[in-house]
N, C-alpha and C positions, 0 to 999 in steps of 0.2 A: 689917378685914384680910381677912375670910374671902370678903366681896363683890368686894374688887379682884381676886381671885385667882381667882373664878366668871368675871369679867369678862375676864381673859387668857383663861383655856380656852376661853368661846364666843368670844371674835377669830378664836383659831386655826381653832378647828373651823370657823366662817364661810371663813377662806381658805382650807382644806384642800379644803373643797367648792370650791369656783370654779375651784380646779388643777383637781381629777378633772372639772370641769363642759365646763373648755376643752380635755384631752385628749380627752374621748370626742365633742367637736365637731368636734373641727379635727387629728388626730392622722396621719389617713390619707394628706395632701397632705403629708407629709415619704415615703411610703414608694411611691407612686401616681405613675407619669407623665401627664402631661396626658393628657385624652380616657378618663381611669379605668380603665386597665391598668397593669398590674406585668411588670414582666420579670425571671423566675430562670432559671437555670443552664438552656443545655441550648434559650435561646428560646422556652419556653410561655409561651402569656398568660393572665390569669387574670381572669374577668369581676366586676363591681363584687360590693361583699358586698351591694346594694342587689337583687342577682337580674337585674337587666336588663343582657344581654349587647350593651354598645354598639358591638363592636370583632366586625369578620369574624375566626374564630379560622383556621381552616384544621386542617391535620393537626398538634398538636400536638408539639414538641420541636425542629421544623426549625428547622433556623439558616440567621440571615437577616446583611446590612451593610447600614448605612446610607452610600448614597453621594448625590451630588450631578449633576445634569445639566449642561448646558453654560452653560444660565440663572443657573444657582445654586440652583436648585430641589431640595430634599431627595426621596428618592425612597427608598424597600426594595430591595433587591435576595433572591432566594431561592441560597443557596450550599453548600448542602447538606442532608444526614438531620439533622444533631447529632443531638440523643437519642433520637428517634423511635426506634420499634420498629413501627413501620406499613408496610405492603407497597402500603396503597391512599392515594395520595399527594394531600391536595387543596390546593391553594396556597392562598393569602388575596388577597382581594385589596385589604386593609388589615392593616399592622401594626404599633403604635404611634402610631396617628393618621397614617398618614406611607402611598401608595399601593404597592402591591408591583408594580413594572412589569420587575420585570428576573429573569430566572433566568439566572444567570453562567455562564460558560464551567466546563465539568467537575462542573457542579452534581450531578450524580449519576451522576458519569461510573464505573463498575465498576473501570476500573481502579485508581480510585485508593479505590476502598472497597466490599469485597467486598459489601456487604449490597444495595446495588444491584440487585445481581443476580437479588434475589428481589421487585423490586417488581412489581407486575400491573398496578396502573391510576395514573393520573394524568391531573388536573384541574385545567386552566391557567384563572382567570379571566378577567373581559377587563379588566382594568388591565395586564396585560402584554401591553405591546408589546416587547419585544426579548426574542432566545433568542441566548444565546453558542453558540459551537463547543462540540462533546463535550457540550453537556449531558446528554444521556438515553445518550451511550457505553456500551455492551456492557452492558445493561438485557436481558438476552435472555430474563426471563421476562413483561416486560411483555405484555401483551393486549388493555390497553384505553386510548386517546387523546381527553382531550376538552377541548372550548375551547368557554368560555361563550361564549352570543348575545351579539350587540354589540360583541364586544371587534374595533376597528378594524384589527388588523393578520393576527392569524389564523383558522381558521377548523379544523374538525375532519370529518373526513368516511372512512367505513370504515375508522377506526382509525388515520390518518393526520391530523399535523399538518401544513397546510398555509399559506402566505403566501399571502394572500387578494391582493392588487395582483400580483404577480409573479408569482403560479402555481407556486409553489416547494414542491415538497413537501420539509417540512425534517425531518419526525420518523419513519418508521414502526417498527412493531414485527412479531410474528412473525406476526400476527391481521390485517396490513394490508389493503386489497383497493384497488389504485390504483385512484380513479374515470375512469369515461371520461367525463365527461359535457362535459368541456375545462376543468376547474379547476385542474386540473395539466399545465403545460409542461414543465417538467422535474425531475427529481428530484437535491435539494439534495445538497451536499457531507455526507459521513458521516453520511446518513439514516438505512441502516439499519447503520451500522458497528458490527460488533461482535454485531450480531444474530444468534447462534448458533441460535437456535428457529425461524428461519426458513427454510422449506423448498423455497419452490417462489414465486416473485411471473410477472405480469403485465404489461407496460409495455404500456398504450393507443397507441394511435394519436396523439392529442395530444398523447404527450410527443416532447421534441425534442431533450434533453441530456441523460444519464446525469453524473449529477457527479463530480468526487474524491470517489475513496475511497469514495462511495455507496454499496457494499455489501461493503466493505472489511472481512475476517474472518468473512464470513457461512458458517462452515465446516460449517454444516448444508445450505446449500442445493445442492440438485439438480436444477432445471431453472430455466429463464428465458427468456419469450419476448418479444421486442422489437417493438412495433410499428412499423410502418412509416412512421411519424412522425420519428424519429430521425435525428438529423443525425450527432451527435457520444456518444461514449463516452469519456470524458474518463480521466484518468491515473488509477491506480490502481485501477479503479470495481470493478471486481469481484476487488479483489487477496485471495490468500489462500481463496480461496474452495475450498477443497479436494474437497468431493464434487457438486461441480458438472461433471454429466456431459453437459449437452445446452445448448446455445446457438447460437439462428439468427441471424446477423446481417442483415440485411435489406439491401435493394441502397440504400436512405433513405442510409444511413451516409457519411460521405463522411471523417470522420478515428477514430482510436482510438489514446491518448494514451497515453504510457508506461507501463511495468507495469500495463496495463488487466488481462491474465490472467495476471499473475503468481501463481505457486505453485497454480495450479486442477491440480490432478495428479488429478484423477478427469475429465479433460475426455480423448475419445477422438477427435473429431476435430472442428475448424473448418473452415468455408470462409471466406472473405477474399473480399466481393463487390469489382469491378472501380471502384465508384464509390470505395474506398478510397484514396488515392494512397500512401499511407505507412505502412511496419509498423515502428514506432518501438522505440524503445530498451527493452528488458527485455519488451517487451508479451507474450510467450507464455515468459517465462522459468520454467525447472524446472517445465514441465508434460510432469511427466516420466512421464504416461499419455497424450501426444499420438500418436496411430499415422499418423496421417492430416492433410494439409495440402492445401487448393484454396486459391492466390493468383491471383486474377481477374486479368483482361486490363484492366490499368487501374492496378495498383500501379507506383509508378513508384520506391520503394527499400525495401530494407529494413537497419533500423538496427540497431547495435551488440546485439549480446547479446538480439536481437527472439525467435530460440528456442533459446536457452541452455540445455543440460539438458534437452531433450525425447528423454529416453532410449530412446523407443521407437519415435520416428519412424523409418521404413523408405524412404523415399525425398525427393526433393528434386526440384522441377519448376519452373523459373522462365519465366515467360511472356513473351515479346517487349515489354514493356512497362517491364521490370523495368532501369534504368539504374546505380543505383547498391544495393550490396550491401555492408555491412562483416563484414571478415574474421572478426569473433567471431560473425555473426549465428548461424553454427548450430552455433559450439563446444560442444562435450561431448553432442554428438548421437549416441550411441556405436552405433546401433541402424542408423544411416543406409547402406543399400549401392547405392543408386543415384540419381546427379544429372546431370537433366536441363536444359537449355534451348531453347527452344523457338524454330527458326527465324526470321531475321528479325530477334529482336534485335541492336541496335546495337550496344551496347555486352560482353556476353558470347559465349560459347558454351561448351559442354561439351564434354569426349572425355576417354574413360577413366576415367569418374567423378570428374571434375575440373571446379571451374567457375571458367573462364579470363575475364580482361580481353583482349579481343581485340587490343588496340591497345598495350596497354603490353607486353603477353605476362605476365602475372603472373597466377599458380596465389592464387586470392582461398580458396576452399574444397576441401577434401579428405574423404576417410571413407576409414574401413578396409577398403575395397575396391580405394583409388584405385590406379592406375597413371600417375606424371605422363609424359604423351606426352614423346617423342624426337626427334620433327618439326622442333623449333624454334620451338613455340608457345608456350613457356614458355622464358622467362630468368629468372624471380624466383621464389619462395615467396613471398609473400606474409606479412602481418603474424598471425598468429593463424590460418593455415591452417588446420593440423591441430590448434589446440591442442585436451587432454582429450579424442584421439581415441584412448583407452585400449586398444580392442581391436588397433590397428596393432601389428602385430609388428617387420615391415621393409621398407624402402624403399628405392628405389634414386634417385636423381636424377641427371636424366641431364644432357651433357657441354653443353648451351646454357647452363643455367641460373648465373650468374653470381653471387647473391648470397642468402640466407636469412633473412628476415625476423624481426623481435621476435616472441618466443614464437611464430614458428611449427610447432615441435613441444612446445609447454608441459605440460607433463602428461601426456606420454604415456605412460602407466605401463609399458603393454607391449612399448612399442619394446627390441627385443634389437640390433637392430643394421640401419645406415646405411651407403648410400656415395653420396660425396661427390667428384664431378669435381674436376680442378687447376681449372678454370676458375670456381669460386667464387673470389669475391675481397674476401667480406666474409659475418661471422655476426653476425646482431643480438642484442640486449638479450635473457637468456633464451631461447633458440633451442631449448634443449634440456633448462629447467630442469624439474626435478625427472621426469624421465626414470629414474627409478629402477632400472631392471631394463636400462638401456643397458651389454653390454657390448664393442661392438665397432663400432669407424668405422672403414671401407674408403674409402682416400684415395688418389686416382690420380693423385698426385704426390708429390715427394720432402719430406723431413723438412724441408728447409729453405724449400718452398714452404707446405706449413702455418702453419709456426712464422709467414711475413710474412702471411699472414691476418689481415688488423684482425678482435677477437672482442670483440660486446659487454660489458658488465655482465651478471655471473653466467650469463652462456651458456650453463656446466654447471652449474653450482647443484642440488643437488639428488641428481647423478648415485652412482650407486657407482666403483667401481673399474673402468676401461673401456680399453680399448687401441687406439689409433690405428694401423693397421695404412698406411704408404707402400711406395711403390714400393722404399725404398733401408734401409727399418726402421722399427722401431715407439717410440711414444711412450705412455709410462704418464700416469695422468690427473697425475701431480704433477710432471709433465714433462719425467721423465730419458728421455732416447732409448740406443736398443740398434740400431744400425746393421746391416743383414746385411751377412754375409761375402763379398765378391766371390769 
């Protein structure tokens, strides 16, 4: 009895061992992805317990996705810090067995994650070939750019990531120094956007495109000089750029794209060379430190809202060249008292501080200087004449002028008071809205030639209590008339 029962306990004890023999053999390939890495919280990889690190690790914690290419081919993509607490950023160029070719659009884009802000260096290997949009966005303490040898699509050079086939400088930071050597043609769309540390750049001669948005937010920088290589400055390129006080445009330039200097309100004065044809929509909007404007013999329009809010501008000079102008181009230019145009033009002329369509007789631009001429060269107001020309106090319009254009006096906070010939025979959209401080329209016709005045949508909008003053009695703004006494 006592032998069978020695005989069960060594059975067991024999399998007991052979469990614990096949755990501590074979245990780890339940916890281990292929190629002998492990992946926790947060994206670290962790090298075998064997000591030999078979996996490139890179900066520890960043978070990565796995996606797919157009083949079907599995690939890494890098999409942001995750856990990281590292400033000096070095990609992998393996993770999971799987290559890391991709850092995705907004991968460390600042705005969407403050800690960005504080990275200094980063280290593209050469398994990536594609950079999304925004990735390195408003990174403004970085200072150092670097792309391993070999990697086929970029390349790295004076702190600048560039597109080695295309010549595209896509990355820089505040330590950048464009090369001249002709490796770079143009500088990429939101290169250095965001780039607050940056204070002063270079454009070579080899470069030939300033991109969108390029250096969009760069609201450190203060000077920038363009080489003479440049064709084009594309829409937005230097928008926002606030304490950017010097820029020479070279005579190369031949277009410069909307809101190119929007908001640079430390900019005191541009020239516009002649090779220019077109000052587009927004492009000097609310640089409202502009004192000074030269538009070359060669601009042939200038667009909508082109200097909008350039509050300190003191004159207005359009060159014989100049064909087509819209009526907001220099609204809320409150600083403006004298506009000129320059003999020979076809299409304008000036008098009285007024800048006239010749041909149609229509008052296109005003300032609170103007006086619109009595000659008969004016029949119309124009669409956005005078608007947000706040210093205007009062105006007379005189007896040719037939009709009043949308928002031609929009905003004029300081208008007190207007007259208005019988021979108007129509007020557009807004004419007078928010005219705040209007109280008094001098009308040189009777109550009942007013009242048949077609008046746009919200005409007065805006206004206070104001009195329509005719020949035969007056009209309150709510519409009762008080006829005088014969």
């Amino acid at each position: 009895m006592k032998r069978n029962f020695l005989a069960v306990l060594l059975t067991l004890a024999a399998v007991l061992c052979l469990c614990f023999g096949l755990v501590a053999c074979g245990g780890n390939n339940g916890s281990k992805g292929e190629g002998g890495s492990s992946v926790e919280q947060g994206g670290e990889q962790q090298p075998d317990e064997g000591g030999e690190d078979k996996t490139d690790l890179g900066t520890e914690g960043l978070k990565y996705e796995q996606r797919k290419d157009e083949a079907g081919n599995e690939y890494i993509a890098v999409v942001g810090l995750g856990t990281t607490l590292e400033t000096e950023i070095v990609i992998p160029s393996v993770y999971l067995d799987l290559p890391v070719k991709e850092i995705g659009k907004s991968a460390f884009d600042a705005s969407n994650d403050a800690r960005n802000e504080s990275l200094t260096s980063v280290t593209i290997p050469d398994s990536v070939t594609s950079i999304e949009g925004r990735a390195f966005y408003g990174c403004s303490g970085l200072t150092s750019i670097e792309v391993a040898q070999g990697n086929p699509v970029y390349h790295s050079s004076g702190n600048c990531l560039i597109e080695t086939k295309n010549k595209i400088l896509s990355i820089g930071c505040k330590t950048s120094k464009i090369p001249d050597d002709g490796s770079v043609t143009s500088i990429g769309s939101f290169a250095f956007s965001g780039c607050s540390g940056l204070k002063s750049v270079e454009i070579p001669d080899s470069v030939t495109s300033i991109g969108d948005s390029a250096f969009y937010g760069c609201s450190g920088l203060e000077s920038v000089m363009i080489g003479n290589g440049v064709i084009s400055i594309v829409s937005g390129a230097f928008f926002n750029c606030s304490r950017l006080t010097s820029i020479a445009i070279p005579d190369s330039v031949r277009s410069i794209g909307t809101n190119a200097f929007w908001g640079c309100s430390g900019l005191e004065s541009i020239g516009i060379p002649g090779s220019v044809t077109s000052i587009q929509r927004s492009t000097f909007y609310q640089c409202s430190g502009l004192k000074s404007v030269t538009i070359g013999s060669g601009v042939a329009s200038i667009g909508e809202c082109a200097f909008l809010g350039c509050s300190t501008l003191t004159s207005i000079v359009i060159p014989d060249s100049v064909t087509s102008v819209k009526g907001d181009a220099f609204a809320s230019c409150i600083g403006v008292e004298s506009i000129e145009v320059a003999q020979g033009n076809p299409v304008y002329h000036s008098s009285q501080n007024c800048l006239i369509e010749t041909e149609s007789k229509a008052l296109i631009v005003g300032c609170k200087t103007s006086t619109i001429p009595s000659d008969g060269s004016v029949t119309s107001i124009g669409e956005c004449a005078f608007s947000w020309c706040s210093p205007l106090t009062s105006i007379e319009i005189p007896d040719s002028v037939t009709s009043i254009g949308d928002k031609a006096f929009y905003c004029c906070y300081g208008l007190t008071s207007i007259t208005i010939p019988d021979s108007v025979t129509s007020i557009g959209d807004g004419a007078f809205d928010q005219c705040i401080w209007l109280a008094e329209i001098q009308f040189k016709g009777t109550v009942k030639e007013w009242q048949a005045i077609p008046k746009g949508d919200w005409w007065d909008s805006g206004t206070r209590n104001y009195t329509i003053t005719c020949t035969d009695g007056t009209i309150d703004k709510s519409g009762n008339v008080t006829y005088f006494e014969q």
